[in-house]
mmCIF file as gemmi writes it, N, C-alpha and C atoms, coordinates in Angstrom:
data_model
loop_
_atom_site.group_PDB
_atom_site.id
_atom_site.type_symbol
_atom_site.label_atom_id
_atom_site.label_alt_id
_atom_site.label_comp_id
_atom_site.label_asym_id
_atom_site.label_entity_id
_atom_site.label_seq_id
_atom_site.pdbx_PDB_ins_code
_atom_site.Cartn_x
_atom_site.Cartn_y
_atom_site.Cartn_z
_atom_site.occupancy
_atom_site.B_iso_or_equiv
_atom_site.pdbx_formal_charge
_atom_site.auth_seq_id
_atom_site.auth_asym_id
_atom_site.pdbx_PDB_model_num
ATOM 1 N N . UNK Axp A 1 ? -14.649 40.918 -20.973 1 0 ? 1 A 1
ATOM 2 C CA . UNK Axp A 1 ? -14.91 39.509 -20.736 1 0 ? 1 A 1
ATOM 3 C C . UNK Axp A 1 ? -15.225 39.291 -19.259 1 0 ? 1 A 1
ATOM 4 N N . UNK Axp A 2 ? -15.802 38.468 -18.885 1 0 ? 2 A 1
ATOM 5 C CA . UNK Axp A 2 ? -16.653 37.946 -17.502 1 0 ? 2 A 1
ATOM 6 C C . UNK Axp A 2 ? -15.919 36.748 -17.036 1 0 ? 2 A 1
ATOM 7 N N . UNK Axp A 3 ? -15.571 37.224 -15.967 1 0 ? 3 A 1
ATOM 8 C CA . UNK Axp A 3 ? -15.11 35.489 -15.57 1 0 ? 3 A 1
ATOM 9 C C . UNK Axp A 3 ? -16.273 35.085 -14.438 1 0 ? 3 A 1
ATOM 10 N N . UNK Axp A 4 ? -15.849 33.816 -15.179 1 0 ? 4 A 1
ATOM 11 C CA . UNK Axp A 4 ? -16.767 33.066 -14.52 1 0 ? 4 A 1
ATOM 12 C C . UNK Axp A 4 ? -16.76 32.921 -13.037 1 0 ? 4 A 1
ATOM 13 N N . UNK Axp A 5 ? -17.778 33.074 -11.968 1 0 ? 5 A 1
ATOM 14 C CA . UNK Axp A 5 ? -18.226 32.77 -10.66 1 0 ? 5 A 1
ATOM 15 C C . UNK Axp A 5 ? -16.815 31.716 -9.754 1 0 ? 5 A 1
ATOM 16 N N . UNK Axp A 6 ? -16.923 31.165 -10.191 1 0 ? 6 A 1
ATOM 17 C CA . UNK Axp A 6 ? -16.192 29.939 -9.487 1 0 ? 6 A 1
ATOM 18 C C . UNK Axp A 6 ? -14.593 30.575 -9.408 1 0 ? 6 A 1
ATOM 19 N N . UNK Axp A 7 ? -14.42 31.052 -10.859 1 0 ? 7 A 1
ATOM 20 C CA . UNK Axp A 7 ? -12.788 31.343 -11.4 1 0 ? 7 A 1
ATOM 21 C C . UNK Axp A 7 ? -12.724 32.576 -10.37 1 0 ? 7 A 1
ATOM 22 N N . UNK Axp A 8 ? -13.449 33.855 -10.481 1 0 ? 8 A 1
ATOM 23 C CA . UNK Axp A 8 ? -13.479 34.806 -10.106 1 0 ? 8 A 1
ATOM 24 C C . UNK Axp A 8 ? -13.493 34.383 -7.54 1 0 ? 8 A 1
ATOM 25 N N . UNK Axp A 9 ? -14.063 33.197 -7.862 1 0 ? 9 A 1
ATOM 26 C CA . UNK Axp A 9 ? -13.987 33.178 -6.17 1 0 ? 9 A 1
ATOM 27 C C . UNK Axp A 9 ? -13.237 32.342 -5.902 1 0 ? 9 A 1
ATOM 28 N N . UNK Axp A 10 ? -12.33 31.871 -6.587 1 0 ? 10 A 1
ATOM 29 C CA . UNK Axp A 10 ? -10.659 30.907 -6.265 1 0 ? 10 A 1
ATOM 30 C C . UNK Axp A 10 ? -9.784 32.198 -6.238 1 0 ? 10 A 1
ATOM 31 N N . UNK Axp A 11 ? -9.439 32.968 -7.439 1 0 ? 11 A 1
ATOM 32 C CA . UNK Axp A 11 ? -9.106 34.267 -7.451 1 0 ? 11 A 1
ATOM 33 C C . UNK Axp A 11 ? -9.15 34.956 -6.364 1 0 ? 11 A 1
ATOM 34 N N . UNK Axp A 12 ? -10.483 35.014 -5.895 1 0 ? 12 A 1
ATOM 35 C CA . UNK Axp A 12 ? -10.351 36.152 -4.431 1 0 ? 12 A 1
ATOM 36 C C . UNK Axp A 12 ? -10.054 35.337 -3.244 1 0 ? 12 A 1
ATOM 37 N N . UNK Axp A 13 ? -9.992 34.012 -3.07 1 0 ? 13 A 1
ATOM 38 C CA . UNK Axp A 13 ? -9.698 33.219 -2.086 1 0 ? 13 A 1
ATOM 39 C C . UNK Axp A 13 ? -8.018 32.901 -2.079 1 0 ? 13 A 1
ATOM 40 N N . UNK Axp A 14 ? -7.687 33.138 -2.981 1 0 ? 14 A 1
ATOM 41 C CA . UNK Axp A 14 ? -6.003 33.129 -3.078 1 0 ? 14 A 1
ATOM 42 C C . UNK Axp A 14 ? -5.257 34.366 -3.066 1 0 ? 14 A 1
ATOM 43 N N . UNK Axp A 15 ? -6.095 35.216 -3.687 1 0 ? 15 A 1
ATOM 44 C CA . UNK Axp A 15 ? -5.754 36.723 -3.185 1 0 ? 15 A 1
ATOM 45 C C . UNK Axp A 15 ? -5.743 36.935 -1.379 1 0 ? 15 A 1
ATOM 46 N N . UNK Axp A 16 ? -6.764 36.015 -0.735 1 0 ? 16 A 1
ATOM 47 C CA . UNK Axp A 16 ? -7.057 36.599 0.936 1 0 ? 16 A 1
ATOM 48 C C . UNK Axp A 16 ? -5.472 35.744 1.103 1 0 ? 16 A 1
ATOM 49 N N . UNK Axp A 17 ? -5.454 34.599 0.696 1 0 ? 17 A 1
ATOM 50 C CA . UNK Axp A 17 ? -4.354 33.499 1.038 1 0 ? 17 A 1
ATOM 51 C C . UNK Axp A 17 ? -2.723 34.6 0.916 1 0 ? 17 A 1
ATOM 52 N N . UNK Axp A 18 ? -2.429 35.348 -0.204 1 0 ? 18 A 1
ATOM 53 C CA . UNK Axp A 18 ? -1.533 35.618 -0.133 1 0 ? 18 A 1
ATOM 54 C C . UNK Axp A 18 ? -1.711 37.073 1.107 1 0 ? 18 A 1
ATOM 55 N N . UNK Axp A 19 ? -2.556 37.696 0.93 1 0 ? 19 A 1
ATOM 56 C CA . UNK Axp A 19 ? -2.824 38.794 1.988 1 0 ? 19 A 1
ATOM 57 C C . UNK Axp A 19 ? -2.129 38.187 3.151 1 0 ? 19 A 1
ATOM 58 N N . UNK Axp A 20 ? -2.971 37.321 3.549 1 0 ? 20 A 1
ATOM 59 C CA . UNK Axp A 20 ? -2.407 36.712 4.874 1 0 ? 20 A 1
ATOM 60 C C . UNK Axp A 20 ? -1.18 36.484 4.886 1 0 ? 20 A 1
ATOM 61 N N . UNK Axp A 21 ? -0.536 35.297 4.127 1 0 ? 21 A 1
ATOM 62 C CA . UNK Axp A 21 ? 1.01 35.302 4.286 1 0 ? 21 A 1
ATOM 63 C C . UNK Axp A 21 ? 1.706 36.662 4.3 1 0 ? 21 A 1
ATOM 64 N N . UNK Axp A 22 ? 1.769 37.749 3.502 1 0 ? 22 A 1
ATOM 65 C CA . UNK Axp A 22 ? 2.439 38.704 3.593 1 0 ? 22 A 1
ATOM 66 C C . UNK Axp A 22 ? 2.197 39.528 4.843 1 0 ? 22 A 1
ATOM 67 N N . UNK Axp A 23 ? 0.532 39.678 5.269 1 0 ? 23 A 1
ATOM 68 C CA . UNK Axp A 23 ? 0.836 40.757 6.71 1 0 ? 23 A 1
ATOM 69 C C . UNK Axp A 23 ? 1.31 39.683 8.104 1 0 ? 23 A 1
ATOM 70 N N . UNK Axp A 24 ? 1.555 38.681 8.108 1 0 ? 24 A 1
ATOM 71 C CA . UNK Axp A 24 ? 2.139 37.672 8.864 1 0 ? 24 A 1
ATOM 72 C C . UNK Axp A 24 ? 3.864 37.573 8.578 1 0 ? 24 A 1
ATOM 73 N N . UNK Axp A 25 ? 4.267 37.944 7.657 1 0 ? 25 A 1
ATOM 74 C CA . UNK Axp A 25 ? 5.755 38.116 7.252 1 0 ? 25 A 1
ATOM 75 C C . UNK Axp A 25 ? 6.045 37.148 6.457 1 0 ? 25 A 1
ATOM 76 N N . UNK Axp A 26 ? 5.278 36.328 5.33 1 0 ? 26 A 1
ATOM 77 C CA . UNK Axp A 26 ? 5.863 35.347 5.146 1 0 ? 26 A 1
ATOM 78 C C . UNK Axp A 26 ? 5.729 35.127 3.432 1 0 ? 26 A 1
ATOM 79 N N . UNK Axp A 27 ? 6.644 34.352 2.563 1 0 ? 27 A 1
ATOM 80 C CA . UNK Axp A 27 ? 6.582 34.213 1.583 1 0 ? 27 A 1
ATOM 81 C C . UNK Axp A 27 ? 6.375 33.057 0.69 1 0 ? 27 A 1
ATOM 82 N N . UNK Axp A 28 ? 5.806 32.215 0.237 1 0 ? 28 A 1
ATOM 83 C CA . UNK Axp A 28 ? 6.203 31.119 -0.089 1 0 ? 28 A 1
ATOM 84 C C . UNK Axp A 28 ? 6.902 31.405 -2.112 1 0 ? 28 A 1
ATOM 85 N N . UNK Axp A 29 ? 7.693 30.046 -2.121 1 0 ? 29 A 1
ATOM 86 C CA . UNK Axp A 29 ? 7.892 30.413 -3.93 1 0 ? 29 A 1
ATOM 87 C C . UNK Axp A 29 ? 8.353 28.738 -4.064 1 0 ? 29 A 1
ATOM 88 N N . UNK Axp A 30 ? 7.82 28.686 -5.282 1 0 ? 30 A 1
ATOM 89 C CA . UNK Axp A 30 ? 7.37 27.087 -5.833 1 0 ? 30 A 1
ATOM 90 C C . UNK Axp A 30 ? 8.207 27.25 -7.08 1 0 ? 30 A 1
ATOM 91 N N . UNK Axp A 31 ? 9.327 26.659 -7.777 1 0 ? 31 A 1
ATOM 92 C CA . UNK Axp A 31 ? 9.535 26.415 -8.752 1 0 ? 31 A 1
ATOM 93 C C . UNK Axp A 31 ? 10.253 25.194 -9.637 1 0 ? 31 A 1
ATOM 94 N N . UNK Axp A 32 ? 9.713 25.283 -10.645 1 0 ? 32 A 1
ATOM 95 C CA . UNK Axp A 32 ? 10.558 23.684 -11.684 1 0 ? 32 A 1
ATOM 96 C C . UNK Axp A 32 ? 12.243 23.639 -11.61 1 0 ? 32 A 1
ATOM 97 N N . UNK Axp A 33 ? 12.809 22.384 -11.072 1 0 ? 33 A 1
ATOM 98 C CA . UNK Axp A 33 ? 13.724 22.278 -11.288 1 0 ? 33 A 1
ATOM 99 C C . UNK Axp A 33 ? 14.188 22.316 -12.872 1 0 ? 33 A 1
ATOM 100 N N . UNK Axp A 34 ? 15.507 22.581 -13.053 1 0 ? 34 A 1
ATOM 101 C CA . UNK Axp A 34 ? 15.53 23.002 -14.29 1 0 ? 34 A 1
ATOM 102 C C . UNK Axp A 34 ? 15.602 21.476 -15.213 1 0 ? 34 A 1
ATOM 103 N N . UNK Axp A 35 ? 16.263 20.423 -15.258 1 0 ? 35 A 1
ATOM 104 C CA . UNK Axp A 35 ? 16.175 18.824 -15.764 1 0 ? 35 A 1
ATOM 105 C C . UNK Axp A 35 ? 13.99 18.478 -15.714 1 0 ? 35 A 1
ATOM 106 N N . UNK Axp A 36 ? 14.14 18.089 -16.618 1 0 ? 36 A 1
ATOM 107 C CA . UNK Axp A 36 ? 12.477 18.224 -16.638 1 0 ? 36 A 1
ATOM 108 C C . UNK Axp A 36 ? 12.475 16.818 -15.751 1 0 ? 36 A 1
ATOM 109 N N . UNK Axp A 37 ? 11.671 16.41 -15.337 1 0 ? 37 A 1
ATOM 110 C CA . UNK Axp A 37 ? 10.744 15.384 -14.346 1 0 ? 37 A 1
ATOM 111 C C . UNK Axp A 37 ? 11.787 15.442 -13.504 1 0 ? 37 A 1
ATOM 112 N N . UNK Axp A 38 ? 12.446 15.992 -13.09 1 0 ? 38 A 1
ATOM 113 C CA . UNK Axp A 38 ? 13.606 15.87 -11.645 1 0 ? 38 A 1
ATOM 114 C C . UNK Axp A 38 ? 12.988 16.794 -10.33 1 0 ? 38 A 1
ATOM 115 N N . UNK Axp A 39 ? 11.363 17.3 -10.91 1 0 ? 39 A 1
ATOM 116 C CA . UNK Axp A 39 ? 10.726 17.715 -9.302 1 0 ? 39 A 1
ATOM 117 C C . UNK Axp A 39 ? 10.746 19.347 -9.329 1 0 ? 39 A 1
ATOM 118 N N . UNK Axp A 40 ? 10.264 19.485 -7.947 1 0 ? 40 A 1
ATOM 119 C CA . UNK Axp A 40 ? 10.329 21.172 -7.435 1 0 ? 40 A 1
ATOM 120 C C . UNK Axp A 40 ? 10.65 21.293 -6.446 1 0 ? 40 A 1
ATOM 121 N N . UNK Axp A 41 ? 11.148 22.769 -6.282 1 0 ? 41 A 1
ATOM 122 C CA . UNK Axp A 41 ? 11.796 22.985 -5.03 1 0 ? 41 A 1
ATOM 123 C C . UNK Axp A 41 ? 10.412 24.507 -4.66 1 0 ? 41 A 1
ATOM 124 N N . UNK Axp A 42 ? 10.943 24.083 -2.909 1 0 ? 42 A 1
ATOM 125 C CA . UNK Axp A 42 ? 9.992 25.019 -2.267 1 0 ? 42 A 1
ATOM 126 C C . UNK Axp A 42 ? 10.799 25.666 -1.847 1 0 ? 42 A 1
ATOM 127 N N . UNK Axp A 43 ? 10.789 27.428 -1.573 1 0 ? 43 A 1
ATOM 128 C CA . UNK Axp A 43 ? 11.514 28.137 -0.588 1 0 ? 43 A 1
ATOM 129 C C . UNK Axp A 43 ? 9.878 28.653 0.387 1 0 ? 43 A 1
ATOM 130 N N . UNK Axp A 44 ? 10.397 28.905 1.463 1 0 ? 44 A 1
ATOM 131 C CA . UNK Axp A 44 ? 9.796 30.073 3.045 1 0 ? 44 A 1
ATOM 132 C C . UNK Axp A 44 ? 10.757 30.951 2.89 1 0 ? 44 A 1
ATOM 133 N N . UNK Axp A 45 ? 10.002 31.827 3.067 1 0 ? 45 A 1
ATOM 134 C CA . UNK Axp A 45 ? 10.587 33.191 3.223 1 0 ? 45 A 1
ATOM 135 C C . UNK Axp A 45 ? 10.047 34.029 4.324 1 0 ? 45 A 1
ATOM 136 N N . UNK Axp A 46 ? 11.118 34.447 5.007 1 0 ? 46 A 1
ATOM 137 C CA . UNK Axp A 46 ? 10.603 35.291 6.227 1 0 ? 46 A 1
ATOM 138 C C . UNK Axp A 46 ? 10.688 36.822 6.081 1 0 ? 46 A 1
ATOM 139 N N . UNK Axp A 47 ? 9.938 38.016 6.247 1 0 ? 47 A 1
ATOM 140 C CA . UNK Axp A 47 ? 10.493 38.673 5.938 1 0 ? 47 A 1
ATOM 141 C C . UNK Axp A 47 ? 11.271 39.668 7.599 1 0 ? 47 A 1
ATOM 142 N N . UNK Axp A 48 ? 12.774 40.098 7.454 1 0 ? 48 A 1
ATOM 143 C CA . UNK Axp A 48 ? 13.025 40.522 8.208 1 0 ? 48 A 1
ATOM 144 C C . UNK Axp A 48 ? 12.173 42.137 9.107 1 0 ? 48 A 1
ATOM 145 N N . UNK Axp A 49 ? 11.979 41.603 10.894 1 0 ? 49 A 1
ATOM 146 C CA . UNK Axp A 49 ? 11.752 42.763 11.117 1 0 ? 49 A 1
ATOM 147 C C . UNK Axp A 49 ? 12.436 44.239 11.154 1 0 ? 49 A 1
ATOM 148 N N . UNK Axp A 50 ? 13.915 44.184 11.355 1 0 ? 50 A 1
ATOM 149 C CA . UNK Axp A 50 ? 14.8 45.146 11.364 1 0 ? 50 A 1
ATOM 150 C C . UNK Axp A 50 ? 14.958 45.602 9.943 1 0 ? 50 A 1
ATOM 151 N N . UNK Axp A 51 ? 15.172 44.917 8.613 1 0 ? 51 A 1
ATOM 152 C CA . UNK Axp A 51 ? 15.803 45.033 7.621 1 0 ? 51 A 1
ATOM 153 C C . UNK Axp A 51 ? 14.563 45.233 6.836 1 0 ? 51 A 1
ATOM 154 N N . UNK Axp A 52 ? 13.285 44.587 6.513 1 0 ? 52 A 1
ATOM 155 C CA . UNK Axp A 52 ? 12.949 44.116 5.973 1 0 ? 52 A 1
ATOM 156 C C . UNK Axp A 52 ? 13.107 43.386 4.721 1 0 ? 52 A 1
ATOM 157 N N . UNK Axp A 53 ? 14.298 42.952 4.674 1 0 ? 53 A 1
ATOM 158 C CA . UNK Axp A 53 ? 14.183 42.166 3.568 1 0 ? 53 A 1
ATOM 159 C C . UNK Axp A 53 ? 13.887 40.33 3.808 1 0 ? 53 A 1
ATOM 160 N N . UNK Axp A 54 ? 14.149 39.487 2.806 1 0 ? 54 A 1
ATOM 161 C CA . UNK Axp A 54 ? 13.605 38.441 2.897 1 0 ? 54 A 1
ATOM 162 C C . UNK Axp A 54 ? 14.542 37.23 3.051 1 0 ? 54 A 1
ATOM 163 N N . UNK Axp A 55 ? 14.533 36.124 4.189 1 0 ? 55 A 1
ATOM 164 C CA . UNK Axp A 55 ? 15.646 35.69 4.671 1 0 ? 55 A 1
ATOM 165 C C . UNK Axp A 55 ? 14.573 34.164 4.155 1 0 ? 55 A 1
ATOM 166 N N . UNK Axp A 56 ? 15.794 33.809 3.77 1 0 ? 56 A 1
ATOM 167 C CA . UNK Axp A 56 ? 15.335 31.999 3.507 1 0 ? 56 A 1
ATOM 168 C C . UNK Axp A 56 ? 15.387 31.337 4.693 1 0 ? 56 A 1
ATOM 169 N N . UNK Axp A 57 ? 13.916 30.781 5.223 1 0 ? 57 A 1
ATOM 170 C CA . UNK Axp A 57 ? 13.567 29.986 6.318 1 0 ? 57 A 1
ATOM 171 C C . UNK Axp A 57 ? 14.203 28.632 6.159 1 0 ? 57 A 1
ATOM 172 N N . UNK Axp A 58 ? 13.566 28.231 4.831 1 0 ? 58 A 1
ATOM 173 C CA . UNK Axp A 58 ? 13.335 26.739 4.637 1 0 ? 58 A 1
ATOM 174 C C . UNK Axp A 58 ? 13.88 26.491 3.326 1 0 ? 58 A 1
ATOM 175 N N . UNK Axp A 59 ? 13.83 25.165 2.682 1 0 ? 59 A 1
ATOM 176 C CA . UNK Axp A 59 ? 13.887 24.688 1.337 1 0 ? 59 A 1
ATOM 177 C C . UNK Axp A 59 ? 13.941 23.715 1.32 1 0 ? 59 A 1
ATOM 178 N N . UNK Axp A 60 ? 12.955 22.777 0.373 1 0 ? 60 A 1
ATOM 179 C CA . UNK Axp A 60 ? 12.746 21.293 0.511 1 0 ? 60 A 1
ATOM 180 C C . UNK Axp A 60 ? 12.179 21.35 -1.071 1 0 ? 60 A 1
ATOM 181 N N . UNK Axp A 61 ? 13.148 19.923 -1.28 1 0 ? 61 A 1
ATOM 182 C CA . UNK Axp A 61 ? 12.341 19.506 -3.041 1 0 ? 61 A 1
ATOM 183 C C . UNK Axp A 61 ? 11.633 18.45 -2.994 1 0 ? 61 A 1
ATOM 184 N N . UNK Axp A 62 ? 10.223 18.649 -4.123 1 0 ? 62 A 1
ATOM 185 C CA . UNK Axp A 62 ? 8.927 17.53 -4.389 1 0 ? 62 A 1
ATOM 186 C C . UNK Axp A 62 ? 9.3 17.348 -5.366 1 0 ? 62 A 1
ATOM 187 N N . UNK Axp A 63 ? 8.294 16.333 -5.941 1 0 ? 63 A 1
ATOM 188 C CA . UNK Axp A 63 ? 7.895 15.54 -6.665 1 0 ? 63 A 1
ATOM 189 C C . UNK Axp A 63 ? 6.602 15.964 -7.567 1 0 ? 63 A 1
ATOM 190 N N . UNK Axp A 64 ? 5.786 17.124 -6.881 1 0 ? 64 A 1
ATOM 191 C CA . UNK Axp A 64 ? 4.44 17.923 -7.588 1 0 ? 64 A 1
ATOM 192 C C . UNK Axp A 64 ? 4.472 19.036 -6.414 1 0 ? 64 A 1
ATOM 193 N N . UNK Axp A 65 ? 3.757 20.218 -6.867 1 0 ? 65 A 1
ATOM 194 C CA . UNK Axp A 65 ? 3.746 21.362 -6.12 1 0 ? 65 A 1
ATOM 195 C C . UNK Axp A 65 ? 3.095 21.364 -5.596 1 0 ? 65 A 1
ATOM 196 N N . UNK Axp A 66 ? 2.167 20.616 -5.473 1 0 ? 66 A 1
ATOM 197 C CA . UNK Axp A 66 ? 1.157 20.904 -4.406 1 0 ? 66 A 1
ATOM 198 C C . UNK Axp A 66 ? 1.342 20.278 -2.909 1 0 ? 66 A 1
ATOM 199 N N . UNK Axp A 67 ? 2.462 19.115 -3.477 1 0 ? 67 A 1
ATOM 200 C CA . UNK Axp A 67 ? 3.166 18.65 -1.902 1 0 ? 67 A 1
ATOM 201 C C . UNK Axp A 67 ? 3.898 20.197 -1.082 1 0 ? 67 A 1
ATOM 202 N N . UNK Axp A 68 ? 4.377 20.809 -2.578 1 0 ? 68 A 1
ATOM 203 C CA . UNK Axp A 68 ? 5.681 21.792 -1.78 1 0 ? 68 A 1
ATOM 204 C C . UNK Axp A 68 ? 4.589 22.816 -0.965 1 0 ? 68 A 1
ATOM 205 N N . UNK Axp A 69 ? 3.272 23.238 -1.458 1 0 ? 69 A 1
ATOM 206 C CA . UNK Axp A 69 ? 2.797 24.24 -0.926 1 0 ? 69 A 1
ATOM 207 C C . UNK Axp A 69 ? 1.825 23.745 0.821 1 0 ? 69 A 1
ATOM 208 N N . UNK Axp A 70 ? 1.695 22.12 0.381 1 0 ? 70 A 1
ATOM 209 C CA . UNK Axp A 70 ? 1.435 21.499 2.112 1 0 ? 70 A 1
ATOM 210 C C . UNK Axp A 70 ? 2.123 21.965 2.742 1 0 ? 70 A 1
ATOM 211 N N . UNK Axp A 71 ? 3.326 21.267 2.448 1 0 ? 71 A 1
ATOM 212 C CA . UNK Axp A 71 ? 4.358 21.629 3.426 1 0 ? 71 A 1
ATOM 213 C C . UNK Axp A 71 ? 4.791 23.249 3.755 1 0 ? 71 A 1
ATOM 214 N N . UNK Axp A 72 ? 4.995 23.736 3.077 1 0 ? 72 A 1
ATOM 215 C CA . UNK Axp A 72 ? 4.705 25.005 3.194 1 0 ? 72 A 1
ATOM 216 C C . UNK Axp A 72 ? 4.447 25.879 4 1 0 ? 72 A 1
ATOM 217 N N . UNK Axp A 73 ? 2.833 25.505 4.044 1 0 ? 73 A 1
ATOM 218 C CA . UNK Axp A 73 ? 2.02 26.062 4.927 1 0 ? 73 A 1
ATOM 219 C C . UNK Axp A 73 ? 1.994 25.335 6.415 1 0 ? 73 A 1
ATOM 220 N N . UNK Axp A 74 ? 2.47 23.74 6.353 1 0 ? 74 A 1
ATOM 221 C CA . UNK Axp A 74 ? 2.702 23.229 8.106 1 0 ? 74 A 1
ATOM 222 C C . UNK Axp A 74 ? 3.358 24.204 8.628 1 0 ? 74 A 1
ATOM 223 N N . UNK Axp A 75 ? 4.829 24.274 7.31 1 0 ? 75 A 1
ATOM 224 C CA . UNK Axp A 75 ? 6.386 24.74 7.929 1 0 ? 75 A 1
ATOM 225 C C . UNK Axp A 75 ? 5.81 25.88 8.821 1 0 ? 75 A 1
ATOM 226 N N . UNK Axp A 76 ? 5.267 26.665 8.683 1 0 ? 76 A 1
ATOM 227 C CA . UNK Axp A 76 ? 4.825 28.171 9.034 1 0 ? 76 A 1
ATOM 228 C C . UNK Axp A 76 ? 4.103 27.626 10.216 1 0 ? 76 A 1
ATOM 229 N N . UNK Axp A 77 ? 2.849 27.188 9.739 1 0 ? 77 A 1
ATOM 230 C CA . UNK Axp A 77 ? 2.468 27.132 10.878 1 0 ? 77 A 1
ATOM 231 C C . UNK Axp A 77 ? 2.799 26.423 12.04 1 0 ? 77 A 1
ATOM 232 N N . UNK Axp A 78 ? 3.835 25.146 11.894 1 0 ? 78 A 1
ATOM 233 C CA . UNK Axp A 78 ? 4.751 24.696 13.175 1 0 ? 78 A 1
ATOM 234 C C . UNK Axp A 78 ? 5.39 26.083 13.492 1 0 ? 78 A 1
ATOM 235 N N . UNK Axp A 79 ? 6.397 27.079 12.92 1 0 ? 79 A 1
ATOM 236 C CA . UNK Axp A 79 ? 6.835 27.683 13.359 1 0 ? 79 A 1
ATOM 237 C C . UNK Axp A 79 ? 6.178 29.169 14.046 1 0 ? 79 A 1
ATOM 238 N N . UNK Axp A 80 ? 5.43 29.385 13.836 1 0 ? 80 A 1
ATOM 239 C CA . UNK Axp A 80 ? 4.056 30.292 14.539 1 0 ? 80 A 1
ATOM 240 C C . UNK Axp A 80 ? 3.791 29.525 15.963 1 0 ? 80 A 1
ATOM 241 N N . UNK Axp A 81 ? 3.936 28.256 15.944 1 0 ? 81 A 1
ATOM 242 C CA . UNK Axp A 81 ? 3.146 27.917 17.258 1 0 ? 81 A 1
ATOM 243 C C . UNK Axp A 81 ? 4.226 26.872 18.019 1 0 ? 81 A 1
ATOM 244 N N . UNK Axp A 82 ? 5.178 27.655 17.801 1 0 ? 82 A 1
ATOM 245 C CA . UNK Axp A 82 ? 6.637 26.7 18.535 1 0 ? 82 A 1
ATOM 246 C C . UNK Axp A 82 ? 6.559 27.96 19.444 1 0 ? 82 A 1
């Protein structure tokens, strides 16, 4: 099966998106609170340089995910350029 042009170049544009967050150290994760219409929660994730494992930056709950992944991406980038 063929995917379609458009599908296939969101795909590789979110593929570069996560590239980037990870060789920058960083993680994002979006999920449904468990009570249905009660929202989502966002975590940042940093990943440690000594340890490497993954230390919770941040956490803030929406209302739709696409607020959580704005914010998200400020959070980082305020903290990159503090």
């Amino acid at each position: 099966m063929k995917i379609p042009f458009k599908i296939a170049q969101r795909r590789h544009m979110e593929a570069i998106k996560i590239d980037n967050l990870l060789q920058q150290g960083f993680w994002i994760q979006v999920s449904p609170l468990a009570n249905a219409g009660s929202g989502w929660i966002c975590g940042v994730y940093k990943r440690g340089i000594k340890t490497g494992n993954w230390i919770t930056e941040a956490s803030k709950q929406f209302d739709d995910p696409h607020k959580c992944y704005d914010w998200a991406y400020k959070f980082i980038n305020d903290l990159q350029n503090a």
